[in-house]
C-alpha positions as CSV (number, residue, x, y, z in Angstrom):
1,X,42.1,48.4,15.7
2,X,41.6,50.7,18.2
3,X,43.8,50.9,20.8
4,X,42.8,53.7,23.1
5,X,46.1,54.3,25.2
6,X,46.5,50.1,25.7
7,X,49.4,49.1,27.7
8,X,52.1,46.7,26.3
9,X,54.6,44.5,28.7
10,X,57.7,44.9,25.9
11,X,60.3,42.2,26.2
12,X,63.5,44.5,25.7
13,X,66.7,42.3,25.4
14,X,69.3,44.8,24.5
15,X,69.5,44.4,20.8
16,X,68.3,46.5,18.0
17,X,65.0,44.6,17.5
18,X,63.2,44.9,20.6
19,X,64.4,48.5,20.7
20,X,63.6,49.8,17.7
21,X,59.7,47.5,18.3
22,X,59.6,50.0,21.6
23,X,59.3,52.8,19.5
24,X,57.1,51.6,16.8
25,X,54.6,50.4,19.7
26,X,54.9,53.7,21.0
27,X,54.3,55.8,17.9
28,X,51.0,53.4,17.2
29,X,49.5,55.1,20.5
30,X,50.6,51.7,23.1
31,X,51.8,52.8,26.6
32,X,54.4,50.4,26.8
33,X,56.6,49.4,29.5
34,X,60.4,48.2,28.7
35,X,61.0,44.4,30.9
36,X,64.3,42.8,30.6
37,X,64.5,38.9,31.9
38,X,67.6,38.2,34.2
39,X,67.8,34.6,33.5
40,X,70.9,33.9,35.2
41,X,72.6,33.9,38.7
42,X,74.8,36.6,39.4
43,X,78.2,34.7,39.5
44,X,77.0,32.5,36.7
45,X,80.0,31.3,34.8
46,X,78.1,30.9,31.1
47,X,77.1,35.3,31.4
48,X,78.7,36.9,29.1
49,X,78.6,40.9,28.3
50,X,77.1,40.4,24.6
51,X,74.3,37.3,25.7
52,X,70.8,38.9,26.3
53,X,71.1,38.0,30.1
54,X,74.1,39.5,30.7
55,X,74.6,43.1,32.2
56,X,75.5,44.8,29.1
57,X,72.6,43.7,27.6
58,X,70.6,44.3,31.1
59,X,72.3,48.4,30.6
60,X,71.6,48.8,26.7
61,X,68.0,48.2,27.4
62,X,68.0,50.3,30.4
63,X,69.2,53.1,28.2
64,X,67.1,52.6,24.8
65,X,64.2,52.6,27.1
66,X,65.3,55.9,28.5
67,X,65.6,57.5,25.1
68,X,62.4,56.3,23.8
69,X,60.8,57.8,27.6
70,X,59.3,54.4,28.4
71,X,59.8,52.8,32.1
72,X,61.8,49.8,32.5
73,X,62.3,47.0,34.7
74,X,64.1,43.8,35.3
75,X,62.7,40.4,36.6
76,X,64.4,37.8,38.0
77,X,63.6,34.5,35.8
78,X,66.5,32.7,36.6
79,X,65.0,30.0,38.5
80,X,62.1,29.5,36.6
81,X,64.9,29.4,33.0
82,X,66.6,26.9,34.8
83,X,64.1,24.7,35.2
84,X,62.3,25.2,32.3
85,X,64.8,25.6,29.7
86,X,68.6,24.5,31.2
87,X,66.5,21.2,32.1
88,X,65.2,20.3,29.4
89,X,67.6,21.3,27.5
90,X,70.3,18.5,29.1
91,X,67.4,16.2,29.5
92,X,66.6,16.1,25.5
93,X,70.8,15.5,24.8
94,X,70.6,12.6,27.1
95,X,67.3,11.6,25.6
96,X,69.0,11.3,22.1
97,X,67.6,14.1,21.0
98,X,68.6,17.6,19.9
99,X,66.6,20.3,21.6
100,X,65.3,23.9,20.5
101,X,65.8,25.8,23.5
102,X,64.5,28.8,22.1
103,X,60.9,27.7,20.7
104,X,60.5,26.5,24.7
105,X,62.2,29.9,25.8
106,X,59.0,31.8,23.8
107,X,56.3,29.7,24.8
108,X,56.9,29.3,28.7
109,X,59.0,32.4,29.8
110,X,58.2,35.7,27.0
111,X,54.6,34.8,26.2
112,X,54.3,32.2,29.3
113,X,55.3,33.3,32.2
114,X,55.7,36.8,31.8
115,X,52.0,37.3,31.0
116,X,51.4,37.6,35.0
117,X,53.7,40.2,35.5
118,X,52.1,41.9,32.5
119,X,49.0,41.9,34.1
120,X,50.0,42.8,37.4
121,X,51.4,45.5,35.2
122,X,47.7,46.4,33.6
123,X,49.5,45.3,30.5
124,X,46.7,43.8,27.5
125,X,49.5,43.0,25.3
126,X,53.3,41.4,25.5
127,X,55.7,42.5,22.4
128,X,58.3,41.2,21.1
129,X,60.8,42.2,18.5
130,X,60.4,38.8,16.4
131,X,60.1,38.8,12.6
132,X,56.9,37.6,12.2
133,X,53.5,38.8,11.6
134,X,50.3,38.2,13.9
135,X,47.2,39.2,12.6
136,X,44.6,39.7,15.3
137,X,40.9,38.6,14.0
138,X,37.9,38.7,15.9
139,X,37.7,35.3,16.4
140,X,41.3,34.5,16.5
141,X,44.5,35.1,15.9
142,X,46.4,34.0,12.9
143,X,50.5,33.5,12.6
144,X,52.4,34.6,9.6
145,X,56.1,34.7,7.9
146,X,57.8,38.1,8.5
147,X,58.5,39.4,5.5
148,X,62.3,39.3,5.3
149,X,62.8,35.5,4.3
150,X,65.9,35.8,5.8
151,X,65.0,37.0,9.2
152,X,61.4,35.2,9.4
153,X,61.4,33.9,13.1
154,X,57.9,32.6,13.1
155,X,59.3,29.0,13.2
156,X,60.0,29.9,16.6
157,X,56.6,30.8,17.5
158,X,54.6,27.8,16.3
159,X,54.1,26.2,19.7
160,X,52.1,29.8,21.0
161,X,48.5,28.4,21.3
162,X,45.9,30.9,20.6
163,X,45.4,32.7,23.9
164,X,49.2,33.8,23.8
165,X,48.8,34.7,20.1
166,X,45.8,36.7,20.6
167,X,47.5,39.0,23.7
168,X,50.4,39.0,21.5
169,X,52.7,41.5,19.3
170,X,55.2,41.3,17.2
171,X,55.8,44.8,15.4
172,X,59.0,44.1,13.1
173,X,56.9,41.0,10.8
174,X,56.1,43.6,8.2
175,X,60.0,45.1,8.1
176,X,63.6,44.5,7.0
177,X,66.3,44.2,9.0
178,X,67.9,47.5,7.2
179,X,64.8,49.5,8.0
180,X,65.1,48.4,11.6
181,X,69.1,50.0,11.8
182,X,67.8,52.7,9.7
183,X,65.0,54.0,12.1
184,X,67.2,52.8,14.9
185,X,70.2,55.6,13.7
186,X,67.6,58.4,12.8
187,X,66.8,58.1,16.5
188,X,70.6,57.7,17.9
189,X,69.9,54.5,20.0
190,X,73.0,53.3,21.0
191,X,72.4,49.6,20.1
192,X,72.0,51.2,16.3
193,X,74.7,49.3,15.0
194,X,74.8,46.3,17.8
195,X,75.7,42.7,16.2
196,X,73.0,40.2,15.9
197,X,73.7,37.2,18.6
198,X,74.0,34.1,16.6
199,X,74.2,31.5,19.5
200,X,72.0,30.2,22.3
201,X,72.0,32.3,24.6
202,X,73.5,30.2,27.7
203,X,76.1,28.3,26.0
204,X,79.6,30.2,25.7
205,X,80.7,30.1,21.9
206,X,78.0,27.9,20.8
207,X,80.3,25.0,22.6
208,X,77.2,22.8,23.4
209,X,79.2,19.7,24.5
210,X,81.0,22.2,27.4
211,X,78.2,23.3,28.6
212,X,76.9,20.3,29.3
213,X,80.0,19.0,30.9
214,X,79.7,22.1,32.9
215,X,76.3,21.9,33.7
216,X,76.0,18.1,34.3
217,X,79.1,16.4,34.9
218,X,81.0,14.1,33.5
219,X,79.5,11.3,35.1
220,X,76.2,11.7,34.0
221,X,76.9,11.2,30.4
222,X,75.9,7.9,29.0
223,X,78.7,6.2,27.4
224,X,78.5,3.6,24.9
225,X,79.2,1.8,21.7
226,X,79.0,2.5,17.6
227,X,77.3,0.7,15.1
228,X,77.3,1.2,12.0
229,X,73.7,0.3,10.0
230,X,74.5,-3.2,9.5
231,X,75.0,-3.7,12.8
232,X,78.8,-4.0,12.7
233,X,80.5,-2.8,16.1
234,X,82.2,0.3,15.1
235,X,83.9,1.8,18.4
236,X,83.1,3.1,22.3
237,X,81.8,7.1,22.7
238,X,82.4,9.3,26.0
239,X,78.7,9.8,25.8
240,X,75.4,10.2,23.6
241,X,74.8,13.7,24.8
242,X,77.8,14.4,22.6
243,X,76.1,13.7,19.1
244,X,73.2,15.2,17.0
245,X,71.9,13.2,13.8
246,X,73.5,13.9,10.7
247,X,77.1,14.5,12.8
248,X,80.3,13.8,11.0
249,X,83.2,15.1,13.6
250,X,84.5,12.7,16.8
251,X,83.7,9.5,14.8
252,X,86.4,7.1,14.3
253,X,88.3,6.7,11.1
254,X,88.8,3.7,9.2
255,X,86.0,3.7,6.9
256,X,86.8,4.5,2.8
257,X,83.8,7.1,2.9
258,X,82.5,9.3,4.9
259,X,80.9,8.5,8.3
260,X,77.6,10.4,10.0
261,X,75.4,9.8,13.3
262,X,72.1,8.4,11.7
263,X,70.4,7.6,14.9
264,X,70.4,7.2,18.5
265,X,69.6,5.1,20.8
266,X,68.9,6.0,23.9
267,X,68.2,2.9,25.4
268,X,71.1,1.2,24.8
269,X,73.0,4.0,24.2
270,X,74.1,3.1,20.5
271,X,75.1,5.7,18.4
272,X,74.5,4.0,14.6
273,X,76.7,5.6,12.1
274,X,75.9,5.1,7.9
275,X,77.4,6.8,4.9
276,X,75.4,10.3,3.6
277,X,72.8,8.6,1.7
278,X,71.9,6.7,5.0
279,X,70.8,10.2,6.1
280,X,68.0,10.5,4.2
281,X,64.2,10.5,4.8
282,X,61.3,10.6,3.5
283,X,58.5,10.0,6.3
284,X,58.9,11.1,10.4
285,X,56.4,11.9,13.2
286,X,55.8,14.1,15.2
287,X,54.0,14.3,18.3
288,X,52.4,17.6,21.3
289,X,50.9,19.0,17.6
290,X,49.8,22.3,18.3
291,X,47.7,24.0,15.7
292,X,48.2,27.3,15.6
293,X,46.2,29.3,13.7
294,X,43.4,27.0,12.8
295,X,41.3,24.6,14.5
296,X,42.6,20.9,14.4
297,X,42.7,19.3,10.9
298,X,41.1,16.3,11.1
299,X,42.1,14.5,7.5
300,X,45.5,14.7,5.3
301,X,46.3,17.8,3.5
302,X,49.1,19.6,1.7
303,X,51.2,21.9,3.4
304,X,55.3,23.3,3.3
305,X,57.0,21.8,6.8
306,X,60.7,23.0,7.8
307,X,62.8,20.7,9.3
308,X,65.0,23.1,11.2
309,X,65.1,27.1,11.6
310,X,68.4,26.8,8.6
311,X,65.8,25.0,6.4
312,X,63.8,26.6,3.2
313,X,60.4,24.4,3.4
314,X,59.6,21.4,1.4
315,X,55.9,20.1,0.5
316,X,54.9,17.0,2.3
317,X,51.3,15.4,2.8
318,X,50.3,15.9,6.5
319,X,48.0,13.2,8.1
320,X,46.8,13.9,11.9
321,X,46.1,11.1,14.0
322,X,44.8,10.7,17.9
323,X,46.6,11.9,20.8
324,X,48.4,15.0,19.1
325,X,50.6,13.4,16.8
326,X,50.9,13.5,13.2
327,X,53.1,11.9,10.0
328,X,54.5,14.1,7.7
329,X,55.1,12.1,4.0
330,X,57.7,14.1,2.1
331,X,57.2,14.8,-1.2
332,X,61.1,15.2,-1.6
333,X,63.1,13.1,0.7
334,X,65.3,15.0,2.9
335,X,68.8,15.2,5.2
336,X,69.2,14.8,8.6
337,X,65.4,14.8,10.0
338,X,66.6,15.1,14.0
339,X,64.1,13.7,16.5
340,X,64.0,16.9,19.2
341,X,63.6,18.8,16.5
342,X,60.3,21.5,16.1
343,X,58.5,20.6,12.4
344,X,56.3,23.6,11.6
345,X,53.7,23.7,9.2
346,X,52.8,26.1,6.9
347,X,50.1,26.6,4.0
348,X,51.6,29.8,2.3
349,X,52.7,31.7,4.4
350,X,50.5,31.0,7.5
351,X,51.5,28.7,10.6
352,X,48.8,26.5,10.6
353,X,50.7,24.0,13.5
354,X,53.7,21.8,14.4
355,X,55.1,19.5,16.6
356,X,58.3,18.0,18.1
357,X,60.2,15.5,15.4
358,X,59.8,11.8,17.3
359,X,62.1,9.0,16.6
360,X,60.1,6.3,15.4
361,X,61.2,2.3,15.1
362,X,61.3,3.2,11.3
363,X,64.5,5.8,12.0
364,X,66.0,2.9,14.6
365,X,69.1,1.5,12.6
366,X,70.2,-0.8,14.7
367,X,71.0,-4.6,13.9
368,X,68.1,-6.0,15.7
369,X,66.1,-4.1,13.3
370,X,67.7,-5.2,10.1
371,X,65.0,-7.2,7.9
372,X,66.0,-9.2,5.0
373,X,63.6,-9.9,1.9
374,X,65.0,-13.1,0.3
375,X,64.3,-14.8,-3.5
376,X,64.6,-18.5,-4.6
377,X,63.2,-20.2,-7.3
378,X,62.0,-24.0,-7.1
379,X,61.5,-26.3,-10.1
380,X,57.5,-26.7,-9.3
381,X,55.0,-25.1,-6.7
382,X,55.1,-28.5,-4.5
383,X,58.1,-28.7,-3.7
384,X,58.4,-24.8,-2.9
385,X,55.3,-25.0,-0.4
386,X,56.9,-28.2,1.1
387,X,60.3,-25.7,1.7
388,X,59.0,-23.0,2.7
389,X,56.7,-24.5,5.3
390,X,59.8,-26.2,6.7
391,X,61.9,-23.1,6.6
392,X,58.9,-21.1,8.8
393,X,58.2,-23.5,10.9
394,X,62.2,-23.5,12.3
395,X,61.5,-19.7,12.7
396,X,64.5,-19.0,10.2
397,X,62.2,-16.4,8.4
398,X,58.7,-14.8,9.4
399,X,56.8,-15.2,6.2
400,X,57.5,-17.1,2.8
401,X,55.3,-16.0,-0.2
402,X,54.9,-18.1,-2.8
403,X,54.0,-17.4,-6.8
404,X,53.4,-20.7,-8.0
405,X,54.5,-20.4,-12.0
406,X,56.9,-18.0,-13.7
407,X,58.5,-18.5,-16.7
408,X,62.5,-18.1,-16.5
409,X,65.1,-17.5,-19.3
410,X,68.5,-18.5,-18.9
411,X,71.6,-19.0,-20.6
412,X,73.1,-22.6,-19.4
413,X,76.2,-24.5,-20.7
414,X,75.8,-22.0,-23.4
415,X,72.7,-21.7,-24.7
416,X,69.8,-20.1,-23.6
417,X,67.2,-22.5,-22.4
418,X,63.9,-21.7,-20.5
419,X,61.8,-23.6,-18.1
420,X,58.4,-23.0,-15.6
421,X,59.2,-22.9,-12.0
422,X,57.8,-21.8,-8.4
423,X,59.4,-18.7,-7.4
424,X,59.3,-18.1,-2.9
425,X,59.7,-14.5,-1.6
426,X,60.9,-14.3,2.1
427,X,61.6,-11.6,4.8
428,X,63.7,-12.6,7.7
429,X,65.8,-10.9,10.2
430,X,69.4,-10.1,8.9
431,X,70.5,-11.8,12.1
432,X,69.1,-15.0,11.1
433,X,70.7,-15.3,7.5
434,X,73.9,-17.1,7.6
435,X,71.5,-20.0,9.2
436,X,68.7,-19.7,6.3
437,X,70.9,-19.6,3.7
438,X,72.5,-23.2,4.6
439,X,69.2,-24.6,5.6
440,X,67.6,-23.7,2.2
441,X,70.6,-25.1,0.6
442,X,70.6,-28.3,2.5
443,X,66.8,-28.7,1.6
444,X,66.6,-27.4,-1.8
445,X,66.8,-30.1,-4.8
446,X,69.2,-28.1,-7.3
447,X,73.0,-28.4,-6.8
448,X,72.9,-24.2,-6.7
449,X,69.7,-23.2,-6.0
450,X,69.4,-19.2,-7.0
451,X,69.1,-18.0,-3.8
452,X,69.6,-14.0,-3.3
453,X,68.8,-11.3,-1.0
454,X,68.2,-7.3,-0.6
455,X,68.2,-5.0,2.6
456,X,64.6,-3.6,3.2
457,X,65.6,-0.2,3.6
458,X,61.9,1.5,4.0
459,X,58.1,-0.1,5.3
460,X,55.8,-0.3,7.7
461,X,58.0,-0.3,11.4
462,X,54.7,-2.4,12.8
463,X,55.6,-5.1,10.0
464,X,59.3,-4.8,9.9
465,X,59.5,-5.6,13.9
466,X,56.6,-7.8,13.4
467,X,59.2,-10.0,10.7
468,X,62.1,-9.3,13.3
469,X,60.3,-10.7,16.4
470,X,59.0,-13.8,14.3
471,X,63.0,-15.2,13.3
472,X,64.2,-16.8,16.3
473,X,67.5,-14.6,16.4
């Protein structure tokens, strides 16, 4: 590419990264200009020395930019941080939902908002230090894994849509995080050997639940009750900002194994707590799909999705739908699949999209939503169809399926004997059981009619609340 002096608005936030990306850019031929965001008022309680808004950070860019002979400045982007990251930050907690506050940090502050005080700046480009790799085509421009698997940051870039990918930098994709030190001694920059930040960078000791007493108030929270899956009343909460799926501390004791947050519901402010295995998934949503590095896919494909930043990628069969959502089938079912959460998608190495994890009716665990499929055999089809009708028709069960001759084996007083019979499959709403259980009995010819039952624990959530509004609970 030709750059031909080009100027380049660098996003400088104290660390080694950004630093050492200030002197690559400027060894490539960019003019580049060092900006630092202040995203924080000046008596701000959450500032500390080491965060990326805080004055230390605010002097160590100051200086690396002096060594490297680049201009600096600092902008003032508190007010627009607060309101577009603080904000929705608390919002998505008292949503239910566990936020990424740094995938909204990139696409409306670095690469959003900052692009007009690059150009009042004559800046063509804004730089980063990520770990990831943007390829700049001619008709596009295309996202990709930094190299160093363990320092890839291009999960937080997904959401970039192609005019911010295509005035858009990101130096370091192609390096290691030892090169970066390396070159960053050889050239004495005081941030050389400067530790990595490995929280948010507004919450104090990663202590999310503090901030968000400090920030909103203890009484904004919304307090509530726990459930546990089968809707059994587990205990009261201070709040249902103060749990994430897949949870296991500040539950209450009592239970022989293991307890975890397996859902939320926000509008009744339910937490619903299960065992691990309750945790698993192997289908979620996700909805504001942005396609990254390709035009929108219209049919299902293959690709790798992450979960979370932590996670290593699993395969999963992608199918797009209206209205920027999208399912994701898992080919391996997974832990802890957190609504709020970002699920990228990648086909090798490439971004080709994401979206925001939605919680779905299939992921609500409450007892309302607890369907029942039921079994009970009948000594001939007339006699089941005569049942069954009577059973739906007092609303004890939504549907009652009937195969009208098996042939059953059974040991009795004995011996084993075998007869035909009807056999009558039903789904009902758990909350309706106790009541079809003892009409079935009362109707049913045999003394002990076989009559057993199973938790349907995965299907279609427009049938499952189709069966659950259909029992009259």
């Amino acid at each position: 590419m030709s750059i031909d002096k080009q100027r380049v608005l660098l996003g400088m936030s104290g660390g080694v990264d950004s630093s050492v990306a200030g002197y690559l850019l400027r060894e490539q031929g960019y003019d580049v200009i060092g900006v630092t965001m202040k995203v924080w008022p000046q008596d701000c309680i959450s500032r500390a020395e080491d965060k990326c808004c805080g004055p230390q950070a605010v002097a160590d860019a100051r200086s690396v930019a002096h060594s490297l002979g680049i201009p600096h400045y600092v902008v003032d982007e508190a007010d627009q941080f607060e309101r577009l990251v603080i904000d929705y930050f608390s919002s998505e907690y008292q949503a239910g939902r566990t936020p990424n506050p740094c995938v909204m940090c990139n696409e409306k502050l670095k690469f959003g908002n900052l692009w007009s005080k690059a150009q009042a700046l004559g800046c063509d480009y804004i730089a980063t230090g990520h770990y990831a790799i943007i390829e700049h085509h001619a008709d596009r421009a295309v996202l990709r894994k930094g190299i160093d698997p363990r320092k890839d940051q291009s999960y937080f870039l997904f959401s970039l849509r192609q005019p911010q990918l295509r005035r858009a930098l990101t130096p370091l994709g192609t390096m290691s995080k030892p090169k970066i030190r390396e070159i960053a001694r050889s050239l004495a920059l005081k941030v050389a050997d400067k530790i990595d930040s490995q929280e948010i960078c507004f919450v104090p000791g990663n202590d999310y639940k503090a901030f968000l007493r400090s920030h909103l108030g203890e009484n904004e929270f919304h307090r509530g009750e726990i459930y546990d899956v089968d809707g059994n009343f587990v205990g009261e909460h201070e709040g249902i900002e103060l749990f994430t799926i897949g949870q296991r501390k500040g539950l209450p004791g009592g239970s022989p194994r293991p307890r975890y947050v397996i859902d939320l519901d926000p509008e009744t402010n339910r937490v619903i707590v299960g065992d691990a295995d309750d945790l698993v998934c192997d289908e979620f949503e996700i909805d504001r799909v942005n396609w990254s590095s390709r035009d929108k896919i219209d049919s299902p494909c293959e690709v790798t999705v992450k979960i979370r930043y932590s996670h290593p990628g699993t395969r999963a069969t992608l199918t797009p739908f209206d209205s920027n959502r999208a399912r994701i089938r898992l080919h391996e079912p997974q832990r802890a699949v957190t609504p709020g959460q970002a699920a990228v998608l990648y086909d090798d190495d490439v971004v080709i999209g994401g979206g925001w994890i939605c919680r779905s009716e299939a992921l609500s665990r409450s007892e309302s939503l607890v369907v029942l499929i039921a079994f009970c055999t009948f000594p001939d089809a007339e006699v089941a169809r005569k049942i069954v009708r009577e059973i739906v028709d007092f609303r004890l069960v939504a549907c009652g399926n009937i195969i009208p001759k098996i042939h059953s084996i059974y040991r009795w007083q004995g011996k084993v004997e075998s007869s035909d019979e009807a056999l009558a499959i039903f789904k009902l709403d758990a909350a309706c059981y106790a009541k079809f259980e003892s009409t079935l009995r009362s109707l049913h010819p045999y003394d002990v009619p076989e009559i057993i039952s199973c938790k349907i624990d995965n299907g279609l959530p427009e049938y499952l609340n189709w069966v659950a509004q259909n029992c009259a609970t």
